[in-house]
C-alpha positions as a printed NumPy array, in Angstrom:
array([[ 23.278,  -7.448, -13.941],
       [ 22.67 ,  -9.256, -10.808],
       [ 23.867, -12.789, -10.432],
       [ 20.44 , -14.477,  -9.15 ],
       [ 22.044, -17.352,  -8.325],
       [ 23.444, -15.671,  -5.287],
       [ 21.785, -15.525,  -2.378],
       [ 20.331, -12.388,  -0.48 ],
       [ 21.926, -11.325,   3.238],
       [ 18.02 , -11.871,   4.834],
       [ 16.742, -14.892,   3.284],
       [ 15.035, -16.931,   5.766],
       [ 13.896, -14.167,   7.716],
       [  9.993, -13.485,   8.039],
       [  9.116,  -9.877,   8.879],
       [  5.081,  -8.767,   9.763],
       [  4.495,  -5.884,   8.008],
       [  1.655,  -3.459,  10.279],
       [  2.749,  -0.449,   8.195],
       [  1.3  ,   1.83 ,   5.756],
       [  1.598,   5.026,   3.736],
       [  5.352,   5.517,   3.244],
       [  8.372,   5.352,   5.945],
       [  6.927,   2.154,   7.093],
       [  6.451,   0.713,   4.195],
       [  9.946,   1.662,   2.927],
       [ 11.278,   0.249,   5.412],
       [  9.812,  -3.259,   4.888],
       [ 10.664,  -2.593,   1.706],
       [ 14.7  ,  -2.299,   1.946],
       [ 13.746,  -5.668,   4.222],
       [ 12.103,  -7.363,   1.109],
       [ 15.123,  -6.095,  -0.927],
       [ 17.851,  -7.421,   1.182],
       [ 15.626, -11.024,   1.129],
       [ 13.275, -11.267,   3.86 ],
       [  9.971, -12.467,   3.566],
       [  7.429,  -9.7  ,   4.074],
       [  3.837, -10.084,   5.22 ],
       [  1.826,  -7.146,   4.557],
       [ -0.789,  -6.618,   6.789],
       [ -3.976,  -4.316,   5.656],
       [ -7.057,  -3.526,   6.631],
       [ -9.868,  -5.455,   4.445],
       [-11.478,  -2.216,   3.743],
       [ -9.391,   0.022,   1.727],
       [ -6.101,  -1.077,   2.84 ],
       [ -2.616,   0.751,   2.722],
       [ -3.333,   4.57 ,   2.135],
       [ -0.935,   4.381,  -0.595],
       [ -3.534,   2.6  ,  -2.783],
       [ -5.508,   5.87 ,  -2.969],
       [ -2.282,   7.919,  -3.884],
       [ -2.558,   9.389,  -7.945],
       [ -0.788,   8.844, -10.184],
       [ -2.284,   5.024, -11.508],
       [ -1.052,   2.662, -13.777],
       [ -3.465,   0.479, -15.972],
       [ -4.223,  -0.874, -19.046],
       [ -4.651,   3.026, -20.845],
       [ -1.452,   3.917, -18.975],
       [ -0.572,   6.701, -15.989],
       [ -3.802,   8.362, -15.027],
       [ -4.078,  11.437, -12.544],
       [ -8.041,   9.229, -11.838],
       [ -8.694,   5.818, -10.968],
       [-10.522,   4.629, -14.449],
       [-10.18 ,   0.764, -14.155],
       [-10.614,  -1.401, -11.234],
       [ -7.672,  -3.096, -12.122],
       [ -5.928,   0.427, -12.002],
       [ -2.879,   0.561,  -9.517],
       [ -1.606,   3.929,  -7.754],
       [  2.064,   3.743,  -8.364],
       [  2.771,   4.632,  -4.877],
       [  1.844,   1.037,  -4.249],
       [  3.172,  -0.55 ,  -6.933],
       [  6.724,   0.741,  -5.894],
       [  6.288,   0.334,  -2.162],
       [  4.597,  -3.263,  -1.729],
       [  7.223,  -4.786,  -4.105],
       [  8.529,  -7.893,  -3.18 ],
       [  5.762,  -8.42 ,  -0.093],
       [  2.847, -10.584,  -0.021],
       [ -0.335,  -9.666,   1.467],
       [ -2.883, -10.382,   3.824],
       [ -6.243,  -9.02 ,   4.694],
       [ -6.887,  -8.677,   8.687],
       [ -9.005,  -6.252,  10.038],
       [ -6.82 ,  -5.461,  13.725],
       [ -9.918,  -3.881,  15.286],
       [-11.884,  -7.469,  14.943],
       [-11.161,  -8.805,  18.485],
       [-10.431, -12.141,  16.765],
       [ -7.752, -10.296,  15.039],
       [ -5.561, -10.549,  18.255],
       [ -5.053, -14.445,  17.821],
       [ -4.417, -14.585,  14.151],
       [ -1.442, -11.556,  14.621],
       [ -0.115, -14.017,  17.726],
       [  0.019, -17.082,  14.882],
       [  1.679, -14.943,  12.611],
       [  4.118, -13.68 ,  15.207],
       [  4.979, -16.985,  16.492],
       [  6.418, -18.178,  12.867],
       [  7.905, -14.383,  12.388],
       [ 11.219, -12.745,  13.496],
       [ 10.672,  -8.788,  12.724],
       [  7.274,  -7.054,  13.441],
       [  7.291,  -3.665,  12.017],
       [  4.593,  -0.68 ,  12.849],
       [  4.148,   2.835,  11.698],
       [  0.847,   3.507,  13.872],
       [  0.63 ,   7.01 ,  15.856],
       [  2.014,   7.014,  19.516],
       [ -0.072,   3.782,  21.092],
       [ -2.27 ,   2.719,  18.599],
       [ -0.337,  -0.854,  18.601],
       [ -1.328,  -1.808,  22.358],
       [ -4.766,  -0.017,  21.856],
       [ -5.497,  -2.715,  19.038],
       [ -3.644,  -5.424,  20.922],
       [ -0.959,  -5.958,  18.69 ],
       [  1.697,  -4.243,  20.383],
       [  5.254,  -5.083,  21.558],
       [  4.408,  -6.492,  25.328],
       [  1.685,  -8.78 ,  23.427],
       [  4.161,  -9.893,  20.384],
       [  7.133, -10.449,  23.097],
       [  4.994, -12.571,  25.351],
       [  4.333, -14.711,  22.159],
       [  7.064, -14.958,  20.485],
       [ 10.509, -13.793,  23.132],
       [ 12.482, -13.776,  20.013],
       [ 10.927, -11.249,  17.782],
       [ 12.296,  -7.844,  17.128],
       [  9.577,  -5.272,  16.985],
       [ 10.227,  -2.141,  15.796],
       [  7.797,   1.324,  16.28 ],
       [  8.309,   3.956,  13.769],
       [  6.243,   7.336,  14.54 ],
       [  6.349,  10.579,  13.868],
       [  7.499,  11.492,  17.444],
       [  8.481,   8.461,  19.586],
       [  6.688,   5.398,  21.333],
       [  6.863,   7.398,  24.365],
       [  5.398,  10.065,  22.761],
       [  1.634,  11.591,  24.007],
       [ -1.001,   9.459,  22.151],
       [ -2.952,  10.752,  19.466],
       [  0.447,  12.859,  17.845],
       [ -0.25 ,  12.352,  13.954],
       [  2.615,  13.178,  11.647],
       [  3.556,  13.624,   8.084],
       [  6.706,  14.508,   6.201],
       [  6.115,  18.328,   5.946],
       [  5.085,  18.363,   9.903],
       [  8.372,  16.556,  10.941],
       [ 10.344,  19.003,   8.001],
       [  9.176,  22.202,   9.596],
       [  9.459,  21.092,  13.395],
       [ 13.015,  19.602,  13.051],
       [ 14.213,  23.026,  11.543],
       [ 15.171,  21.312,   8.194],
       [ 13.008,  23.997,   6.381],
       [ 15.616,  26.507,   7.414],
       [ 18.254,  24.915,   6.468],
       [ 18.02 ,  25.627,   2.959],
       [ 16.428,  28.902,   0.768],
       [ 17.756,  32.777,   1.376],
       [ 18.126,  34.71 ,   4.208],
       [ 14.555,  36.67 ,   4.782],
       [ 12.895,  34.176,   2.056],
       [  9.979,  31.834,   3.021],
       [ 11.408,  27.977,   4.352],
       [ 11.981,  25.545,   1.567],
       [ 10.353,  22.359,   1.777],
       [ 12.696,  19.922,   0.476],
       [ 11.106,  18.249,  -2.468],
       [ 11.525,  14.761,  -1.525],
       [  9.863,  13.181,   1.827],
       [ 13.316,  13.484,   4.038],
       [ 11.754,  12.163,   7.004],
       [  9.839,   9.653,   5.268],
       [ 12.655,   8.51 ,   3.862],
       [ 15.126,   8.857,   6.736],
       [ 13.443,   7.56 ,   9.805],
       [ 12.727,   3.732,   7.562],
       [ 16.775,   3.778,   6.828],
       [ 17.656,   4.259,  10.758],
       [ 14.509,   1.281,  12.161],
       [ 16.702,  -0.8  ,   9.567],
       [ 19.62 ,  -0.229,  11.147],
       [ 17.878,  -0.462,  14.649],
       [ 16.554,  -3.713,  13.278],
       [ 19.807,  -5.805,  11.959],
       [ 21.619,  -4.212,  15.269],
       [ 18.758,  -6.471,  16.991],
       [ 19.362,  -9.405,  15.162],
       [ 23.291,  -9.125,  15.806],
       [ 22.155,  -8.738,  19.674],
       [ 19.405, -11.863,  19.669],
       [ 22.386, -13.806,  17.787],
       [ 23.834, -13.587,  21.138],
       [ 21.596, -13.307,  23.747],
       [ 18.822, -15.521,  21.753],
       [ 15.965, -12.651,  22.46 ],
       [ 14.387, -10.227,  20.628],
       [ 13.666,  -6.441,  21.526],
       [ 11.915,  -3.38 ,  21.078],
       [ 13.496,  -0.377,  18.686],
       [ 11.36 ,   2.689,  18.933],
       [ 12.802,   5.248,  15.709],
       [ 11.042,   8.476,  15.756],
       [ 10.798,  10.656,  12.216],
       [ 11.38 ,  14.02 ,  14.031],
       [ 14.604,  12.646,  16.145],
       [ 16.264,  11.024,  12.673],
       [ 15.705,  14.05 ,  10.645],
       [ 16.682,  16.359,  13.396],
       [ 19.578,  14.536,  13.917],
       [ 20.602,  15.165,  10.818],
       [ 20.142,  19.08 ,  11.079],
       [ 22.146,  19.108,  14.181],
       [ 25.212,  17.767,  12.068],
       [ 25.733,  21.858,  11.65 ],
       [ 26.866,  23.5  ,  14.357],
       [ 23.782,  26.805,  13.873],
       [ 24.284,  28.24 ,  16.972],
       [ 28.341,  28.786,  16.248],
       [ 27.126,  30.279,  13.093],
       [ 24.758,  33.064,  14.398],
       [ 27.823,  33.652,  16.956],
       [ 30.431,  34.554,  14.585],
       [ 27.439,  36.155,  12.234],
       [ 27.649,  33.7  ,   9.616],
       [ 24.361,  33.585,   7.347],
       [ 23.136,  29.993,   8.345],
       [ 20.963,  30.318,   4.626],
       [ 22.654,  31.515,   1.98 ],
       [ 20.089,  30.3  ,  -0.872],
       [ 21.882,  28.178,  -3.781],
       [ 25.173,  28.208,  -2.283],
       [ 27.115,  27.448,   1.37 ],
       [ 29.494,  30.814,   1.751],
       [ 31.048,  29.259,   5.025],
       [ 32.82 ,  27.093,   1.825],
       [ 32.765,  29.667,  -1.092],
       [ 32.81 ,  28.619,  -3.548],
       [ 30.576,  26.139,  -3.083],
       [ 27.019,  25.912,  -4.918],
       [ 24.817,  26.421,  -7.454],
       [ 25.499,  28.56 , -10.111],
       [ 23.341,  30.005, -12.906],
       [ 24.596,  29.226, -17.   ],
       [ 22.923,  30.311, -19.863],
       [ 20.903,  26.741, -19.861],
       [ 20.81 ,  25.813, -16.469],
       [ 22.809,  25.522, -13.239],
       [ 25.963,  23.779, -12.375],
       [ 26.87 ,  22.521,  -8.98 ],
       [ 30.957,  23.268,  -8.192],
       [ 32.556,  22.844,  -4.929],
       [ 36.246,  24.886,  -5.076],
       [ 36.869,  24.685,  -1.63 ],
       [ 40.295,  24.144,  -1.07 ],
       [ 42.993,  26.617,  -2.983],
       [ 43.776,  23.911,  -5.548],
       [ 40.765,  23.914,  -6.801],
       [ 39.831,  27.586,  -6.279],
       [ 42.867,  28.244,  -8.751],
       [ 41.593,  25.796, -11.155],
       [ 38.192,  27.48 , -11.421],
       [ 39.528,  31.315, -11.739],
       [ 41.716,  29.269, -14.992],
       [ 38.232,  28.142, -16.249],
       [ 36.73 ,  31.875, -16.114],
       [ 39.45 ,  33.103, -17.664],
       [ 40.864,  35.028, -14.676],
       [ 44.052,  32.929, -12.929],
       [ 45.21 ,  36.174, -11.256],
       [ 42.041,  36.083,  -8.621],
       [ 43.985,  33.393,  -7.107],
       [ 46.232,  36.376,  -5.582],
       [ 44.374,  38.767,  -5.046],
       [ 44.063,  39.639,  -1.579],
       [ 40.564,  39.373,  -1.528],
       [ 40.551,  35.334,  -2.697],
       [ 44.31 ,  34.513,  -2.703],
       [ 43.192,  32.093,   1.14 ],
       [ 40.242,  29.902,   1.758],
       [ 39.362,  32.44 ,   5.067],
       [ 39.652,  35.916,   2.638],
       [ 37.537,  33.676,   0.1  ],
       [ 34.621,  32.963,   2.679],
       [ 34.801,  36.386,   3.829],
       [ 33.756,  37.804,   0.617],
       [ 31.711,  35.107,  -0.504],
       [ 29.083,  37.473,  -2.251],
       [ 31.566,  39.338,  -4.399],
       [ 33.137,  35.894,  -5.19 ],
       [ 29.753,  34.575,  -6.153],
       [ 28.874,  37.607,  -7.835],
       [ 31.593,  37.02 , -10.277],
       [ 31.264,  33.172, -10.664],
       [ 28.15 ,  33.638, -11.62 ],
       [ 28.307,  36.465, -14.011],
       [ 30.656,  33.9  , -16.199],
       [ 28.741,  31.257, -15.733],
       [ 25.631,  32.786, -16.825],
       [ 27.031,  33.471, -20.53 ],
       [ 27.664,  29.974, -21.402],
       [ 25.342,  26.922, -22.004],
       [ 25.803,  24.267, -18.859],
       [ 27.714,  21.681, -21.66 ],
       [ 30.671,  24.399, -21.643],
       [ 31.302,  25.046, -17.979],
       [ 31.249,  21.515, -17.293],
       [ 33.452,  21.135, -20.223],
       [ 36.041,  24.136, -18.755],
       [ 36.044,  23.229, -15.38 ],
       [ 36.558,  19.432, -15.76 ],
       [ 39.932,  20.556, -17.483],
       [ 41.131,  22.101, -14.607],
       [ 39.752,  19.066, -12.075],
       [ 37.53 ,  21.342, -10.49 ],
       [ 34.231,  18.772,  -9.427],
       [ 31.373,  20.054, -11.504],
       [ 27.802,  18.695, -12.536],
       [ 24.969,  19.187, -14.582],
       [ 21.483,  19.996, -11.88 ],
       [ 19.31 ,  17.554, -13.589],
       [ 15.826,  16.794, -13.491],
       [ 15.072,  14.022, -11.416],
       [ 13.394,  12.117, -14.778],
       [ 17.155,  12.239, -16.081],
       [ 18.602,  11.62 , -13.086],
       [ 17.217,   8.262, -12.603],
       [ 18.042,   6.643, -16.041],
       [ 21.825,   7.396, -15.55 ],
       [ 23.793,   4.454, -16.595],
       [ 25.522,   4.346, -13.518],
       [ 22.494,   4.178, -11.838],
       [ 20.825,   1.7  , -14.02 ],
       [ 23.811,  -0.788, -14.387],
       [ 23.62 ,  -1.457, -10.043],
       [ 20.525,  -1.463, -10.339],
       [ 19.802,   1.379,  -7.657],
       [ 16.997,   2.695,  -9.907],
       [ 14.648,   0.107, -11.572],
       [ 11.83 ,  -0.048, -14.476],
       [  8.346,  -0.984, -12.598],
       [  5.32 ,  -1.646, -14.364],
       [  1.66 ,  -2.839, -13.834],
       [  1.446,  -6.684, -12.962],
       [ -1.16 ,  -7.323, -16.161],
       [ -0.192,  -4.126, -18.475],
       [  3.671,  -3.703, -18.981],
       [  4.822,  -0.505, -19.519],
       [  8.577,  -0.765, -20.059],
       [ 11.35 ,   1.085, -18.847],
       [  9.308,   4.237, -18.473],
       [  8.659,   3.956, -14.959],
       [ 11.444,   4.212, -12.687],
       [ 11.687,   3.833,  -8.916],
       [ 14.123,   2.857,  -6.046],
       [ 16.215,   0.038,  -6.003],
       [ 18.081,  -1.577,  -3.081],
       [ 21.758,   0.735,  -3.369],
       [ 23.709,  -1.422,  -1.401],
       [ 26.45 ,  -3.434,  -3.26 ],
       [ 27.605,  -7.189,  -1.836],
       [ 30.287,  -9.21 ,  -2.764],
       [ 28.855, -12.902,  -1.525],
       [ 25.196, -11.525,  -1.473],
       [ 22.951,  -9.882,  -3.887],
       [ 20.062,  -7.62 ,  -3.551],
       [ 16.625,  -8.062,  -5.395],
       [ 12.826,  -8.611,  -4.843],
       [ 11.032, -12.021,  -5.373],
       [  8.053, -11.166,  -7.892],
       [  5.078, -10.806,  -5.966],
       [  3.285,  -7.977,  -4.657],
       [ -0.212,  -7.569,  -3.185],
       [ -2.546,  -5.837,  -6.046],
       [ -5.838,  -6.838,  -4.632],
       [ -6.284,  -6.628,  -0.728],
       [ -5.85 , -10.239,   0.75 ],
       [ -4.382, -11.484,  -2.583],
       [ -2.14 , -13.71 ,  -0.738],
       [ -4.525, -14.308,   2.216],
       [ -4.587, -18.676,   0.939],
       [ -0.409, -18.621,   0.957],
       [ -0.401, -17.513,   4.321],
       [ -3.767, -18.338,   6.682],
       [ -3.701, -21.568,   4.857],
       [ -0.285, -22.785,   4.003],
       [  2.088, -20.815,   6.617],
       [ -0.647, -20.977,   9.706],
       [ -2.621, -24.354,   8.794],
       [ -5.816, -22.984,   8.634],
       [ -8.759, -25.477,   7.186],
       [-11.146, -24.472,   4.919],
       [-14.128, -23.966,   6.972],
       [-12.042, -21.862,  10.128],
       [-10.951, -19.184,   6.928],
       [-14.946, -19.435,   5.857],
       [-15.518, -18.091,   9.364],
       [-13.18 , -15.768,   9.553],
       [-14.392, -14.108,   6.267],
       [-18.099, -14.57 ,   7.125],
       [-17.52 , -12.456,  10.361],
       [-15.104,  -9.744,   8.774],
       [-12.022, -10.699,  10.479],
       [-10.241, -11.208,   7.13 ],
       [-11.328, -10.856,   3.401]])
């Protein structure tokens, strides 16, 4: 367990949170993990998008429909952890000042608004830097600050576009989406980065700066890590469906339970598999005796593999090929996967439940999975369930507004 005594690498920093739905809000999140202070900024009228996402959590349990007010969508619950929150409507001219306050006592702004939206509604970067020199401000989009205004983007948009669709599934099959939100999840962990490189920089030069991080260029990036145009040269199959034959054998292969994931690249570990099968002379024959004669007849190899593997449960081959030091897992289902007790112990998965209506370890989501030997990782215990729940912590306590300037504000919807 985590020594809470220690402190976190970020306390003491203050970060503005503009963002909403998911990659900004996870990455205000891994902020609010690491131990800044977040201020979530929504709308008074609906707020994050995320609060309309089903499943919800409430007092009968998880719900596909809203029956409760008090009923949370567990998209929130998971990504306003550790923030508090603040109702502000931005298109309220007033709006303009009360984002300056904020900015003033802040370090990090962080946005997730289509190409321009920020400057439209006044709270961009040239308005924040003439307030506050100091503060890092960082754009995540689908497509770049520099992008044309008005380019919307979600996860399966930037998925297809960056060619990550192709990367996976069988030659002449449909693309695969991958089932988790890559991009989503990407871009957030790169406008970290961008962020603490910032605060390194403003350590030294004492001023803040822009970081523009755009979902298409982080998860493209990542595609481009293969080389797919010296593929189609040499006429190697770029998709090749639950396995990569460039590294045969390496994949996915089919028991009589389930599917195990081996990787036998090198000829150590090729020789420990053909053991496992049952077959040790494949490791000389000319058609698999080298890694290149392996790859070139990566279906036949396969082929084989798999006709082994399909007669025994999933237990067994693990069982056979972790004799012979050959890596091997279990595919699991994700619901597995995230009560492993590796997992669990560092606390990279965590039990979430509704504020009011605890649910125990049943719900699991992401934890912070970075490790620190002086620091520790966590989130203070507060979250925004209602819109504006913290609205008195910060317009009153942080900024110094009196009673009757926050009457105003609320009588002439500029916060709720």
């Amino acid at each position: 367990m985590t020594d809470i005594t220690m402190p976190r690498p970020l306390e003491g920093l203050r970060v503005i949170d503009l963002t909403r739905a998911l990659a900004g809000p996870y990455a205000t999140l891994l902020l609010a993990g690491l131990g800044a202070e977040v201020i979530k900024v929504e709308d008074p009228k609906g707020g994050d998008l995320a609060r309309e996402n089903s499943p919800y959590v409430g007092r009968d349990g998880v719900g596909i429909e809203r029956r409760y007010d008090d009923d949370v969508s567990i998209s929130h619950l998971t990504r306003a952890r550790g923030k508090k929150g603040v109702a502000l409507n931005l298109k309220h001219p007033a709006a303009r000042g009360i984002f300056a306050d904020l900015v003033r006592t802040a370090d990090i702004v962080v946005e997730n608004f289509t190409a321009g939206t920020a400057d439209r509604l006044g709270v961009g970067y040239g308005f924040a830097q003439s307030v506050n020199p100091r503060i890092i401000y960082c754009s995540l989009s689908g497509f770049g600050a520099d992008a044309p205004e008005g380019g919307k983007a979600m996860d399966i948009v930037i998925q297809a576009l960056s060619g990550a669709m192709y990367t996976s599934g069988e030659t002449d099959h449909p693309p695969v989406r991958i089932g988790i939100p890559m991009a989503d999840m990407l871009a957030p962990v790169f406008a970290v980065i961008g962020i603490l490189s910032a605060l390194e920089q403003r350590h030294r030069t004492g001023l803040g700066q822009h970081i523009d991080v755009s979902m298409l260029g982080a998860l493209t990036s990542f595609v481009a890590i293969e080389n797919w145009a010296a593929m189609r040269a040499v006429d190697m199959p770029a998709r090749t469906g639950l396995t990569v034959q460039r590294l045969s054998p390496f994949g996915v292969f089919e028991c009589a339970d389930g599917y195990v994931a081996v990787v036998a690249v090198h000829h150590k570990l090729a020789a420990g598999l053909f053991r496992a099968m049952g077959e040790p002379e494949l490791i000389d024959d000319p058609r698999f005796a080298t890694r290149d004669v392996r790859v070139a007849n990566s279906v036949e190899l396969e082929a084989r593999i798999n006709a082994w593997s399909r007669t025994l449960p999933v237990a067994e081959v693990v069982a056979k090929l972790e004799a012979e030091g050959v890596p091997v897992a279990e595919v699991r289902h994700p619901e597995d996967a995230l009560v492993d007790p590796r997992v669990v112990a560092r606390e990279e998965t965590l039990a979430v439940s509704h504020p009011d209506y605890p649910s125990g370890d049943a719900l699991r989501t992401a934890g912070i999975p970075i490790r620190f030997s002086a620091a520790r990782a966590g989130f203070d215990p507060v979250m925004p369930v209602a819109i504006g729940e913290h609205n008195q912590d910060i317009y009153r306590d942080l900024l110094g507004y009196d009673e009757a300037k926050l009457a105003a504000l609320v009588r002439d919807g500029v916060v709720a």
